[in-house]
NUDO-61487 format. One line per 5 residues: for each residue x, y, z of N, C-alpha, C. Coordinates in steps of 0.05 Angstrom, whole numbers, plus 5000, padded with zeros to 4 digits. Layout:
REM residues N
X/Y/Z/X/Y/Z/X/Y/Z; ...
***
This chain:
REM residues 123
5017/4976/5000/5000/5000/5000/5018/5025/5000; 5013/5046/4981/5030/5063/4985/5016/5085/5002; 5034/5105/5016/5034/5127/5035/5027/5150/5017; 5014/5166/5020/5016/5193/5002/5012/5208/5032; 5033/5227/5027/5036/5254/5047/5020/5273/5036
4999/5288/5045/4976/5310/5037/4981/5325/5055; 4990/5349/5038/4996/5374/5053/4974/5396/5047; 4959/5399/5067/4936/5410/5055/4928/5425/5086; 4921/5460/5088/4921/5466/5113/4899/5477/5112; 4867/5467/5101/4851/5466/5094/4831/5441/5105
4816/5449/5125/4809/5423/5141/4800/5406/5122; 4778/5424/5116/4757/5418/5098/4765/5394/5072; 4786/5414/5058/4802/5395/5037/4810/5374/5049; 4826/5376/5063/4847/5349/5075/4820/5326/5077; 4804/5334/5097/4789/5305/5095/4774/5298/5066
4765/5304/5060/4756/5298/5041/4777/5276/5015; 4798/5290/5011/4815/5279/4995/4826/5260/5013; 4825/5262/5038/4834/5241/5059/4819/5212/5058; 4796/5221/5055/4775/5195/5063/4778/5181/5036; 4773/5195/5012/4767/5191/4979/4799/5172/4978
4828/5182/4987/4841/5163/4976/4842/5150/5001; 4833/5144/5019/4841/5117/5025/4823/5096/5023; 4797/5103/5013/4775/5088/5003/4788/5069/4972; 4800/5082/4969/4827/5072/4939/4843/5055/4949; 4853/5061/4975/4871/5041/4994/4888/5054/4988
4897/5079/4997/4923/5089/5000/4923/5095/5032; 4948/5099/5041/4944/5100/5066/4950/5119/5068; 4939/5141/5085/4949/5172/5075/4953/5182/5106; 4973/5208/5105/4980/5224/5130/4981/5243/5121; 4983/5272/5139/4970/5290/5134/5000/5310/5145
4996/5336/5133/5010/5353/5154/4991/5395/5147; 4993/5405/5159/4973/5426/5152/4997/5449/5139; 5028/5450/5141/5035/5465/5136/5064/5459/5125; 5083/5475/5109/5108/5468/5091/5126/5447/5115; 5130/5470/5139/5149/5462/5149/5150/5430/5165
5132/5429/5171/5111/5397/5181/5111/5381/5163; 5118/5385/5136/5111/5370/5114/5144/5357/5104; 5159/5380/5110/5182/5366/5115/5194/5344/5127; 5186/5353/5158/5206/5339/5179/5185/5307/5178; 5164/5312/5176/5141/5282/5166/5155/5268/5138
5164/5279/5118/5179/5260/5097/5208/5248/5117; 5218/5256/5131/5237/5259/5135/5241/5233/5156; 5221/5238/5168/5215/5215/5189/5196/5187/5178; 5179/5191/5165/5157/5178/5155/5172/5162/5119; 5180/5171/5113/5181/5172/5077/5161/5159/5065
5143/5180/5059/5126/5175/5047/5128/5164/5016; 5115/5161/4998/5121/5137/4973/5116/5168/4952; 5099/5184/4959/5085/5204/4950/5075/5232/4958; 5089/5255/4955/5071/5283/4960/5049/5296/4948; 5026/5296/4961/5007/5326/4946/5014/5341/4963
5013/5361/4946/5029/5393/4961/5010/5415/4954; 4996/5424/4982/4987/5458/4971/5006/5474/4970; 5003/5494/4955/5035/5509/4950/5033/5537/4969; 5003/5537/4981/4994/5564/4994/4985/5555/5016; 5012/5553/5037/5017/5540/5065/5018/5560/5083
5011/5566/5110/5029/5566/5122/5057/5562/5136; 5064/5589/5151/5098/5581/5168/5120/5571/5139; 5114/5561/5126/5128/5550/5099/5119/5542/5078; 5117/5557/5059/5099/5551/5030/5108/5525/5018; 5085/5514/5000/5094/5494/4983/5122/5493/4971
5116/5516/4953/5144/5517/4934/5170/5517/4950; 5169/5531/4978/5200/5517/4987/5202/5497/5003; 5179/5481/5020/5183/5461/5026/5185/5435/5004; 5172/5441/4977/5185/5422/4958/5214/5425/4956; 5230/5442/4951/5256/5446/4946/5274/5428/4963
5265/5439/4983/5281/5420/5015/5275/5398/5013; 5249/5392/5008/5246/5346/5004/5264/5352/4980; 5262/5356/4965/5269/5343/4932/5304/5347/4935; 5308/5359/4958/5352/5371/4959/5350/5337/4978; 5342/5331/5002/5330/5311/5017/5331/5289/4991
5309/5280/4979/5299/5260/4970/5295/5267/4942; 5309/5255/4926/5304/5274/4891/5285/5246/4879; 5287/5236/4892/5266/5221/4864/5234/5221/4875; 5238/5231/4905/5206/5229/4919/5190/5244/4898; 5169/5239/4884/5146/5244/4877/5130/5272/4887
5126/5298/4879/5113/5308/4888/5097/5317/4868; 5071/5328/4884/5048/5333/4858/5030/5357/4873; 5040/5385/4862/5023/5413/4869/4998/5410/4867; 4988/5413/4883/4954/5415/4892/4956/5447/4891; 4940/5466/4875/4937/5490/4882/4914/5504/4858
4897/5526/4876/4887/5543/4867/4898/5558/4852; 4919/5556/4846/4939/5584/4824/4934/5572/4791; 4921/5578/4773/4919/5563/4754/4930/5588/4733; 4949/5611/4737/4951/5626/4721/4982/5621/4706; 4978/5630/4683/4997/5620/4670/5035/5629/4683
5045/5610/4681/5067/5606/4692/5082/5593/4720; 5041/5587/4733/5050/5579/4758/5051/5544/4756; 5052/5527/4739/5058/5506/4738/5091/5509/4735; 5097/5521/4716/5117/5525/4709/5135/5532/4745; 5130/5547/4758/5139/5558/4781/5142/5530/4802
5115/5514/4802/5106/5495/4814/5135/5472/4807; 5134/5464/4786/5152/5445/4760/5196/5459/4770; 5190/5482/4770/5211/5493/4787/5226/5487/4810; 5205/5487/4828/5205/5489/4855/5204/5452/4868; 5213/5433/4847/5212/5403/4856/5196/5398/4850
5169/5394/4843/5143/5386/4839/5146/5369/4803; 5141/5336/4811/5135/5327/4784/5111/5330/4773; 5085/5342/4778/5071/5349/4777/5054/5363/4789; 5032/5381/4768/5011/5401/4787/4979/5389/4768; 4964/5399/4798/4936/5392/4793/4924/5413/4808
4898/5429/4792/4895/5445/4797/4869/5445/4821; 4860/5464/4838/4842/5457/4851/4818/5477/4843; 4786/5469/4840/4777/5450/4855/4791/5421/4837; 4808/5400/4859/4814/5381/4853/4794/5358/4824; 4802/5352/4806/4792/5329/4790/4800/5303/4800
4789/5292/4814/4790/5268/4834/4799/5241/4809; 4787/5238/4792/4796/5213/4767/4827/5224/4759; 4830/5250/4750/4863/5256/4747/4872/5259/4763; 4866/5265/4785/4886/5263/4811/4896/5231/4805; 4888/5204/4813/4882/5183/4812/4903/5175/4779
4897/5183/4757/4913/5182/4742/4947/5194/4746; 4950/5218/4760/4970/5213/4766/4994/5198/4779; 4968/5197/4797/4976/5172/4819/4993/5143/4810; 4968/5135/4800/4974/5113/4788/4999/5113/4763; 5004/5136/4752/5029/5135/4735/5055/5132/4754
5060/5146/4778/5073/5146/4791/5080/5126/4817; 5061/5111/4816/5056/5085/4838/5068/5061/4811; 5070/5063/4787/5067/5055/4768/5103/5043/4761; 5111/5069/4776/5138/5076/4772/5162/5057/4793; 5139/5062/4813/5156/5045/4840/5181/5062/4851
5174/5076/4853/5196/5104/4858/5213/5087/4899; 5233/5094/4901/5241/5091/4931/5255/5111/4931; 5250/5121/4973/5272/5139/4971/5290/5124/4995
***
């Protein structure tokens, strides 16, 4: 079963996408903010990151930097409301092998997933 780390400081969101993938059978953990999202890969290693990029105490974009200097092949995948041009690009920058925009598409979320579970990535 793989782990996906959901960084999401959005109650509301978190469960939701919380309950939905582990109904998929992923086993999922949570952290609400960049810097929490760290020291949890760090301790935990998760198989997989969704990342809001608009965190508290530590934004997405540099708590990906720090896992991906940490762990370069870990998997991360931007969860974010920013859908304006260049911010994938920024996202894609900042460590992130992928972005998905929110309100989340739950079947492409799931497609990414599965490309990347696909992969068998270790860190």
């Amino acid at each position: 079963m793989d782990t996906i780390l959901l960084v999401e400081d959005n109650e509301m969101n978190r469960d939701m996408l919380s309950r939905r993938l582990q109904r998929r059978g992923y086993h999922v953990i949570s952290a609400i903010n960049g810097e929490d999202a760290v020291t949890i890969t760090k301790q935990l290693k998760p198989h997989i990151i969704l990342m809001d990029m608009e965190l508290p105490i530590k934004d997405g974009w540099t708590a990906s930097k720090e896992i991906k200097q940490l762990f370069p092949s870990l998997p991360i995948i931007a969860l974010t409301a920013h859908a304006f041009e260049g911010d994938k690009e920024k996202a894609l920058a900042a460590g992130c092998n992928d972005y998905a925009t929110k309100p989340v598409d739950f079947n492409a979320l799931l497609g990414l997933l599965g490309r990347y579970h696909e992969k068998n990535y270790q860190i």
